[in-house]
N, C-alpha and C positions, 0 to 999 in steps of 0.2 A: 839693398834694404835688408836688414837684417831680421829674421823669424822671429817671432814669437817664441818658439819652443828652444834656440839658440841663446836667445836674449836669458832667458830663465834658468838654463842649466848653464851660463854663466855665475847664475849666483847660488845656485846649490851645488856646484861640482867640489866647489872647496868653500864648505859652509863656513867655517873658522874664518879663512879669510874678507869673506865677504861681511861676517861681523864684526871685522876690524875694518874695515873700510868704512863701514857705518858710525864705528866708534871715534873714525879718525876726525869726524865732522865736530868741531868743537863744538858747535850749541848740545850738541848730543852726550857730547863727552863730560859738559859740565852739567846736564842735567842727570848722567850714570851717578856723579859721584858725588852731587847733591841729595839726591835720593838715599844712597848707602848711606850717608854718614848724616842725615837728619831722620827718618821714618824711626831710627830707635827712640827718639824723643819725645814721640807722641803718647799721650797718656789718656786720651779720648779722644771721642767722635770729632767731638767741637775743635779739638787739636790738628785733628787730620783735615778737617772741610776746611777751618782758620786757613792755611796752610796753602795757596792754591798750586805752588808747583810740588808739590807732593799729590797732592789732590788728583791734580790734572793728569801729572805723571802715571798714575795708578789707573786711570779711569781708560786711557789711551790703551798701556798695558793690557786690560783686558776687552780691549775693543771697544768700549762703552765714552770714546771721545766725546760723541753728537748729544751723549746727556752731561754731560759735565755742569751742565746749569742748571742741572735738576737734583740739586743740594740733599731737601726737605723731601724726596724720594730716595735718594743713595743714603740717607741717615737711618732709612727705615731697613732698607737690605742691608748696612752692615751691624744692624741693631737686631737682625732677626738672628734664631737659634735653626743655624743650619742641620741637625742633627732631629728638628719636629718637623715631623710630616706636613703640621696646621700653619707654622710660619708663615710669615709674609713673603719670604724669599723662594719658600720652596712651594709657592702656589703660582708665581711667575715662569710664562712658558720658555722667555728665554734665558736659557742656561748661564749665557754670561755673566749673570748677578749673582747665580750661587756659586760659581767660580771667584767671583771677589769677594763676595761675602766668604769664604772657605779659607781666602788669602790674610785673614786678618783675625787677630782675636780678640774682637770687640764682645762686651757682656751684653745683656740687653738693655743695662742701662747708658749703656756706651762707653764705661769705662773698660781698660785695656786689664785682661785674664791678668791676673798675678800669677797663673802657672800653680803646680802644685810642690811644694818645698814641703817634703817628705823623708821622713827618717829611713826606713825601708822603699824601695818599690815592690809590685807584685813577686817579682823571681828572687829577691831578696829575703823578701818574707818567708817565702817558699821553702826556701834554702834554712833557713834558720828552722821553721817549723819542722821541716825534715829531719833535721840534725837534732832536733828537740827530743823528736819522735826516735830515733837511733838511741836515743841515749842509753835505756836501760839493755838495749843489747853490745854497746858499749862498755857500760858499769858490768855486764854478766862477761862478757869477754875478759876485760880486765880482771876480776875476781877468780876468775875461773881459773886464769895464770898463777895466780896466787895460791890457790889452791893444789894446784895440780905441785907446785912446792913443795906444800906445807906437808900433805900426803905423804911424798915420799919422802922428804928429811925427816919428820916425825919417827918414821920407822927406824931410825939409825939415831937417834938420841936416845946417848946415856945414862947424860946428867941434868942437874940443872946448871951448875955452870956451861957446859954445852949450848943449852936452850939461848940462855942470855947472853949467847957470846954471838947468836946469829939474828941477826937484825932486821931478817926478814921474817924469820919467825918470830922474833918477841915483837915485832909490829904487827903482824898478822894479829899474833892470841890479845893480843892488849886489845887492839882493835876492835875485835870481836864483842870484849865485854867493857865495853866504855870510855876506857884507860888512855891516855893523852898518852904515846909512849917518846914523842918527841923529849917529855919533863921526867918522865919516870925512871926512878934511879934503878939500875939494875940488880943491884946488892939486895934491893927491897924488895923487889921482883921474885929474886929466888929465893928469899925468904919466904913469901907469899903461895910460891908454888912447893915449895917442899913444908909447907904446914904449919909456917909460924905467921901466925899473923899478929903478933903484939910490935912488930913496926908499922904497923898502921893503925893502931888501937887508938889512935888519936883523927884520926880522919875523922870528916860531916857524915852521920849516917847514910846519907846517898850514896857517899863515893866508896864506906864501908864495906855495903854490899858490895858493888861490884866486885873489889878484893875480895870477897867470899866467894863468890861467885866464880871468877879466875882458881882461887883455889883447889875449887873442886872439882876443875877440870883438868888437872891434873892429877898422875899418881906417884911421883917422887917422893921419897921416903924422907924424914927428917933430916937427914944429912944430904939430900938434894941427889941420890943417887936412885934406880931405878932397881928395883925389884928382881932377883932372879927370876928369868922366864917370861917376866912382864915388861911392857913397854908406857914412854912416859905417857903417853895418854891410852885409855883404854878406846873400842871402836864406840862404845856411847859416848865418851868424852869428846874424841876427834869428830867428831857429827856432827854433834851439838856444838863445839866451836868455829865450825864451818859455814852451818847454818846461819848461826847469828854475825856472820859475818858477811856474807850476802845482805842482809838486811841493815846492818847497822853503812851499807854502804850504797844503800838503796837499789838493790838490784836485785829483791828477791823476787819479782816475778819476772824474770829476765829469763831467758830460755836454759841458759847455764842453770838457773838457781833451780829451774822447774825440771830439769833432769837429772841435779843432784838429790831434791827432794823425793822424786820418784824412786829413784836407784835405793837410796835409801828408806824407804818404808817396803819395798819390794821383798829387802835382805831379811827385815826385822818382825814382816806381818808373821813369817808361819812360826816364830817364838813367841806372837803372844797366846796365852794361856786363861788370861781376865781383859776384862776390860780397863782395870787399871793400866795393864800393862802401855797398851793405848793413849789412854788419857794423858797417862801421867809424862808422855814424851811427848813433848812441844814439836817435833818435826811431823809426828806420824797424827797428830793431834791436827795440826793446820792441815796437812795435805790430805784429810778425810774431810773438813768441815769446807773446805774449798771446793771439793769436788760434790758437794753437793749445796754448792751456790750462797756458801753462807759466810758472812765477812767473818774472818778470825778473832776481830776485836770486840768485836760487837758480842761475843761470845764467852763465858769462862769454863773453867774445866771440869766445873761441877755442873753446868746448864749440857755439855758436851755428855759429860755419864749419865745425864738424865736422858736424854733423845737415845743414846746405845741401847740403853737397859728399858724402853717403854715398852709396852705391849701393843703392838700395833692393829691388834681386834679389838682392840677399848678405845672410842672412839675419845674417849676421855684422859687417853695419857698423854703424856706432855708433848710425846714426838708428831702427836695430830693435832698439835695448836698450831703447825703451819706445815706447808706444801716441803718445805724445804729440809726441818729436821724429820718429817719423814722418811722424806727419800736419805736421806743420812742411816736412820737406824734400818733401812731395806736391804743396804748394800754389808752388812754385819749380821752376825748370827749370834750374839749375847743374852744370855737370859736377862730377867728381870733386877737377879741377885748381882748381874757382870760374869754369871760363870758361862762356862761352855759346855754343852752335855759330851757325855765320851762318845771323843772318837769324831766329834763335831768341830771344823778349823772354825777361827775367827772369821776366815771368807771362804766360800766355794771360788773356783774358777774364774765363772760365771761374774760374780758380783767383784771379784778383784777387778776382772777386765771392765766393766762397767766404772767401776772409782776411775782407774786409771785414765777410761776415757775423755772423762766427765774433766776429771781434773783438768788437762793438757786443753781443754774448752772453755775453761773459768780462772785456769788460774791468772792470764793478764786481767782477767774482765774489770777486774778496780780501779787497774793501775792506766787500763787505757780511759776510762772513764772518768779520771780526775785528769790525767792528758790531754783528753778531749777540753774540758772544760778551763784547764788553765791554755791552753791557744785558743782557746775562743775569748778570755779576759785578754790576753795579749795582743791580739789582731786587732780588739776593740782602741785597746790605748795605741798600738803603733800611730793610728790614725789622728788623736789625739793631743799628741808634743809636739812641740819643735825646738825643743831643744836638750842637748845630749846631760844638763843639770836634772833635769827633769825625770829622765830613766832613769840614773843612776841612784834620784829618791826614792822611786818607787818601787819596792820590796819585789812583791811579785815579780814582774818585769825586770827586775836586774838578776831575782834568780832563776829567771828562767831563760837570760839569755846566755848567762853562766854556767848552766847545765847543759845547754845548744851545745856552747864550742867546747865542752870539756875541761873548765877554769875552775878550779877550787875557791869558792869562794873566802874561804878564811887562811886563804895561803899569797891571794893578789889583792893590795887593797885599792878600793873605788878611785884612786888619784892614778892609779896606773891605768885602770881600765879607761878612763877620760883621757887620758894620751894617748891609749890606743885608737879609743873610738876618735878621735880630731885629728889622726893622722893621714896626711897625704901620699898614698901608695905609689904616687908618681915621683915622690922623690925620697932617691934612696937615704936622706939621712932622716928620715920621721922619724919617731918612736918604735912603731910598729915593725919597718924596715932593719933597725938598727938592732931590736931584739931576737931577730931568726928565730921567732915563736912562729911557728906558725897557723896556729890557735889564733894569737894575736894578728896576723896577717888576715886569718880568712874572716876575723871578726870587724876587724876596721872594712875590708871591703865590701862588708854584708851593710854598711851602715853609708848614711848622705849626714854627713856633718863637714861642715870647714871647721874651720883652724880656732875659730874663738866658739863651736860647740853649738851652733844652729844648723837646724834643716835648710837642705841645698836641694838643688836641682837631681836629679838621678844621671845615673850615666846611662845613654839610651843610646842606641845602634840608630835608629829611629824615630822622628816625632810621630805622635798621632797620628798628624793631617799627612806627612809623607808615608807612614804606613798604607792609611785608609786608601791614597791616590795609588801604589805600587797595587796591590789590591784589586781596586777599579781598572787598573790597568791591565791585568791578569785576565779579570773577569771579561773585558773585551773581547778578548782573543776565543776565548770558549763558543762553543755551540749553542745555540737556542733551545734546545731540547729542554726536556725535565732533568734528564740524567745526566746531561752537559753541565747543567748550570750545580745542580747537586754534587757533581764533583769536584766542580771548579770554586765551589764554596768549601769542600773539605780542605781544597789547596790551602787557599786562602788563611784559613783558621790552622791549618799547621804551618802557613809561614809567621802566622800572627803568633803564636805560642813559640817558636825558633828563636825570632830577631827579638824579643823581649828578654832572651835571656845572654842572647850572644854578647860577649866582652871583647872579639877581635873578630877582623875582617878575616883571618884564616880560620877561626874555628866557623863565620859562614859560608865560608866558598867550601869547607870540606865535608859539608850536609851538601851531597849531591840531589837530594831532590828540592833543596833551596835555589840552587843553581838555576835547576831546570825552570822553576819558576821564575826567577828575573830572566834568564834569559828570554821565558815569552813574553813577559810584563813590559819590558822594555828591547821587545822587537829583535833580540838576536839570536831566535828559535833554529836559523840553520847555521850558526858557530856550530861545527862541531870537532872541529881542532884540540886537542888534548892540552896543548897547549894556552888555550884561550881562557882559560881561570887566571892565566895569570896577568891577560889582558884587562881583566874584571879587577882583578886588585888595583894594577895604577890606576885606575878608571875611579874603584873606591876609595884611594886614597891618597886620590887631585885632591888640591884646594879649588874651586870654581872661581874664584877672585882673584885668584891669580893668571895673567894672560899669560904666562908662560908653562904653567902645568899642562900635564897629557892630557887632559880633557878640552882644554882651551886650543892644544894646537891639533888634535883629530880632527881629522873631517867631519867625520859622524857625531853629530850633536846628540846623538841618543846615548853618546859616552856621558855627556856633562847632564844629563837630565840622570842617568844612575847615581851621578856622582852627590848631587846635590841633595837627592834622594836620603842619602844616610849622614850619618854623625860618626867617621871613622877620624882619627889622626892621620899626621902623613907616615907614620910609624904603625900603622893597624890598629890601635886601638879606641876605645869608645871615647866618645867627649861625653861630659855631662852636658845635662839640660839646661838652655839658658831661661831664668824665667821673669815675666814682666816683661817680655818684650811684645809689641804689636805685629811684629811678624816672627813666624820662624824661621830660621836659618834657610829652610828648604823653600820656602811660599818668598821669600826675599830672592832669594836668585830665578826664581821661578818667573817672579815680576821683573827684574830686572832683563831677563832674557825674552819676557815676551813686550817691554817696551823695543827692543832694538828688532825684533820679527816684525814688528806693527811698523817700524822709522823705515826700517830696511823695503818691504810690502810696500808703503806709500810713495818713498823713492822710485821704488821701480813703474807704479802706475802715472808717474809724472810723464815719464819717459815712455810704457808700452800699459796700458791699461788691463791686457791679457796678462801679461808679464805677473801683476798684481793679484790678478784670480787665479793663476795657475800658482803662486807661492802660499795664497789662503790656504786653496784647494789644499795641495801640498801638505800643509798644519793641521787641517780640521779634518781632513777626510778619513785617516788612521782610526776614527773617532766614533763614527756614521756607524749607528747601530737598523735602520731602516729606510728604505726610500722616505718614507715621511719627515726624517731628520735632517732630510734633503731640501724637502720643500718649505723648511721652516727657518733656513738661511737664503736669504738673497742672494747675494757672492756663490754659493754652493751651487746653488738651484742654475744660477747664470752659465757655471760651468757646464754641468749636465745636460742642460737642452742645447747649449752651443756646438757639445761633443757629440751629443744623439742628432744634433742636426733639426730638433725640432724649432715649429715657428716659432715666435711668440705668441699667437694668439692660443695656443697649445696652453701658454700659463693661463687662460680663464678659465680652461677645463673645472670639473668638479676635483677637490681635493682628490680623494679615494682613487677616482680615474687615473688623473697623473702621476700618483703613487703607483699606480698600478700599470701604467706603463713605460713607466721607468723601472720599474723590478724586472721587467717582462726582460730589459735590454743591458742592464746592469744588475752585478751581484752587488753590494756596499761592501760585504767580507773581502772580498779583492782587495781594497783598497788598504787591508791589513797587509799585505805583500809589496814592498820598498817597490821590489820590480814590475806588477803588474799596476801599480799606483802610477809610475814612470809614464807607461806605457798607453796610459789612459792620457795623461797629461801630453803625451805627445798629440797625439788622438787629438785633445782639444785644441793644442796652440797649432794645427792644420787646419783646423776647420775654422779657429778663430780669425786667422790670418787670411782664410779667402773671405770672409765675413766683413772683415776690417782691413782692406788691400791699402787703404790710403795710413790707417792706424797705427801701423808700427814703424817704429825709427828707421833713422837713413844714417844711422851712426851707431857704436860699440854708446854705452850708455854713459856722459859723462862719469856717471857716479864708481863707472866700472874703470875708467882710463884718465881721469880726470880731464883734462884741455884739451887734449890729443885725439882729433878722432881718425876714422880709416874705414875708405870704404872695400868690400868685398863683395864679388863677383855675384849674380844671381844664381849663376851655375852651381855652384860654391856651395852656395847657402843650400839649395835642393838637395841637393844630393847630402849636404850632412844631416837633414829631418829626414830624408828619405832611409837613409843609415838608421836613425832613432828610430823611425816607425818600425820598419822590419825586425828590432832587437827585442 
């Protein structure tokens, strides 16, 4: 007669095998692959109940066979909202409904989630917003370079043919004051900086100025040569066309612009002499009325001399009609007239270092605050479109996503960007691939468009529901304590914030404290083999449907539950989200593995009816968060008092009691331990076995040897349980 505890770790010794034995039983085999290739077709409730071997299939899977005919009850738990506390699903005490409620994604009208088909996802957005936010340190870094040029070649020009023969600089000064220099003929150029302006006498008064403008910032002599002892720009000249070049290229509160500015009014404060001197200089002009919190534009040059020159004991002069040109005319020492008394600088020390402070504190303060508020308009529309025609009309939003990745807007036009944005990064002939921008690359991947320019699925490491369950699973493992659970909730929320952003299975295995977390979430806390990340990757990136993949031929099924868990290729990287489906990839294999656990369980209590509690036990008991979670499964409970040895009449006790002495004889956290979990089950199929001496087979289990059977010794059999006990 063969054991009980024999009979059983025959079919967990080689779990794999023993689910292809199960799957070898054709009615079994043709309801696996009925189920795969119909549940995607469901598109409600009424579709899934219509439907009965789906139905039935699903209802088995999560143990809930004996209600299968209670339709107009399972309609309500997959119609409730497993995520409210008040639900219908989440006010029933047994769990197994909100495990199948959890498996599906029915609305509460019972029609099937359309999934979210989103242009950005969260880390997407993220990413764009950040780069958004780089930008003007960006735009100051680049200008800067320019600058640091423009400086020192400026000191070694002659001429003006010199000037226009270098390309970097006639683009720079044009640039500066308005000048297209791409069109701008040179020959006119040097005419303009050496003082003839009658080749542009014909220009639009707008564009006039500017050429006066350029002009006078230069000092080349009529004949385009530069002055004995002088150079082609003076230092107010080269300033001043520095300055306005920062700005005209938006990056004057950029940290470059706000260190050129300082540098420069630092050089120029102790020469002034008036307050004109001040005023009348647009750089040392901004970087006074900035540092005392007041917009430059909002301002002119004659409201500026007014606040200098107030009297700040008259509560009636102009500079105490607000808080702000106050503090303006405090940090100066000008009379009424703009003069200075002898011997009196423009600033003390004191009120220098005060501007200065002030300044390097105010001066992004606009620029973040128009920041702010244009990614607070863009985050609103992300959510908004679905389709890539649709940004590319929308001004704001196309310039803002143009300024993220560094694109000149009037150098790429919107027909290109639409090839980038629909490009498939998975194949290297797209648009994006083919142009080795990589501007263009990190912006196509920052976006969910297919190929004809509608929002798609995201590329996710993880669904939702297999997050939340990895998670749950984590959360198992921890202590009951306060401080347990509070740390095991920070876990949590930094694996949640990781795998939302991860793109490949190797950049998650190489966040080692992501690691540490699956490996306790998913039970392989004492791997500690240096090697064993790399056991994690085929594991991540099996196919589960395929019976030949590493997960399908380990032993250890808690390979194929990692596997199914995520969304990797067999290549490492991320799949996108499928959407509209009634299950997801993960909650589908999930189901499918727990119909063949429930065929495989029932087979065996055909044959040893322990056999059957000891493989539940097995499944559920990793699970057992208190004795009570014991006594609220029958199969569980049956285990427990047959291994504690209690009677039956022990089960009419008062609840509370038998909770309580069952905790007194068992830990439940134990049975997070593969080996101590073992060791319990041997424990039971001895005791179940003297319990039930007539109960168990006199044969290997057809299901195990098919036709063949074979008897073995009693001696035999003792001594191999006697072996398991002691281990």
């Amino acid at each position: 007669m063969i054991s009980t505890f024999l009979s059983y770790r025959m079919y967990t010794a080689d779990y794999a095998k023993s689910v292809q034995r199960t799957l070898s039983n054709a009615q079994v085999a043709r309801e696996q692959t009925y189920y795969r290739e119909n549940i995607s077709k469901v598109t409600s409730v009424d579709d899934f109940l219509k439907d009965q071997r789906l139905y039935a299939y699903a209802m088995k899977a999560y143990g809930l066979e004996d209600m299968t005919y209670a339709k107009a009850f399972m309609r309500k738990v997959l119609e409730s909202d497993v995520t409210d506390s008040d639900s219908f699903v989440r006010k029933l005490v047994d769990r197994r409904y909100l495990e199948f409620a959890r498996a599906f994604n029915f609305n509460k009208d019972g029609s099937v989630s359309a999934g979210t088909a989103i242009i950005q996802d969260k880390s997407d957005l993220a990413e764009t917003v950040g780069l958004y936010s780089e930008q003007r340190l960006r735009k100051g870094a680049a200008v800067a370079a320019e600058v640091e040029y423009y400086q020192a070649r400026m000191a070694t020009i002659s001429s003006a043919d010199q000037f226009v023969a270098d390309d970097r600089l006639f683009k720079f000064a044009l640039t500066s004051f308005g000048i297209n220099a791409d069109i701008a003929s040179e020959s006119a150029i040097k005419s303009v900086i050496s003082g003839d302006l009658s080749v542009v006498a014909n220009a639009a008064p707008a564009e006039l100025a500017k050429y006066q403008k350029l002009a006078a910032a230069f000092s080349f002599q009529s004949d385009g040569s530069v002055a004995s002892g002088g150079q082609a720009q003076t230092a107010t000249q080269l300033s001043l066309t520095i300055f306005l070049n920062y700005d005209v290229n938006n990056a004057g509160a950029s940290p470059a612009a706000a260190a050129f500015k300082a540098n420069t009014f630092d050089s120029l404060i102790a020469g002034v002499t008036s307050v004109d001197d001040l005023v009348n200089n647009p750089i040392m002009r901004e970087y006074a009325v900035v540092a005392a919190g007041i917009d430059p534009i909002l301002v002119s040059p004659q409201m500026v001399r007014d606040m200098l020159t107030s009297d700040l004991s008259d509560p009636d002069s102009y500079a105490n009609t607000k808080a702000e040109y106050a503090k303006l005319a405090s940090m100066f020492n000008f009379n009424t007239d703009g003069s200075l008394d002898s011997g009196v600088p423009a600033q003390t020390t004191a009120q220098h270092q005060e501007l200065t402070t002030r300044y390097f504190a105010n001066y992004q303060a606009k620029d973040l605050a128009s920041e702010a508020d244009k990614t607070s308009d863009y985050k609103s529309f992300v959510g908004l479109i679905s389709n890539v025609d649709a940004l590319l009309k929308d001004t704001r939003a196309y310039r803002y996503i143009m300024d993220a990745y560094g694109i000149d807007r009037d150098a790429v036009s919107t027909t290109t960007i639409r090839q980038v944005l629909t490009s498939d990064l998975s194949d290297p002939f797209s648009f994006a691939n083919r142009s080795r921008d990589p501007r263009f690359k990190a912006m196509a991947a920052a976006f969910n468009f297919d190929a004809q320019g509608n929002a798609q699925g995201a590329l996710k490491a993880q669904y939702a529901s297999a997050k939340s369950d990895t998670i749950a699973r984590y959360m198992e493992t921890v202590g009951e304590y306060d401080f347990q659970q509070e740390a095991g909730e920070l876990e949590g929320d930094y694996f949640s914030s990781v795998v939302d952003t991860v793109e490949t299975v190797d950049q998650l295995l190489a966040d080692k404290r992501v690691v540490t977390f699956l490996k306790k979430a998913y039970g392989f806390q004492n791997e500690t083999s240096p090697l064993f990340n790399q056991t994690l990757r085929r594991a991540l990136t099996s196919d589960p449907s395929d019976p030949k993949s590493f997960v399908n031929q380990s032993e250890n099924a808690r390979f194929r539950e990692l596997a199914a868990a995520f969304n990797f290729t067999s290549d490492g990287s991320v799949r996108r989200a499928e959407l509209g489906s009634v299950q997801d990839p993960n909650t589908l294999v999930e189901t499918q593995d727990l119909y063949l656990r429930q065929t495989m369980e029932q087979a065996a209590g055909d044959q040893n009816e322990g056999v059957r509690l000891a493989l539940y036990f097995q499944r559920k008991a990793p699970n057992l968060t208190s004795s009570l979670s014991v006594l609220a499964d029958k199969a569980l409970m049956e285990v427990v008092m047959t291994t504690l040895g209690l009677p039956d009449s022990a089960a009419q006790a008062d609840v509370d009691v038998l909770a309580n002495m069952i905790s007194k004889r068992i830990d439940v956290a134990d049975f997070k331990d593969p080996a101590k979990l073992e060791k319990f089950l041997a424990r039971f199929s001895a005791m179940y076995d003297l319990a039930n001496s007539q109960a168990s087979t006199t044969s290997i289990p057809s299901l195990l040897l098919g036709q063949q059977t074979a008897e073995i010794g009693q001696d035999l059999l003792s001594n191999i349980q006697a072996m398991y006990l002691r281990s």
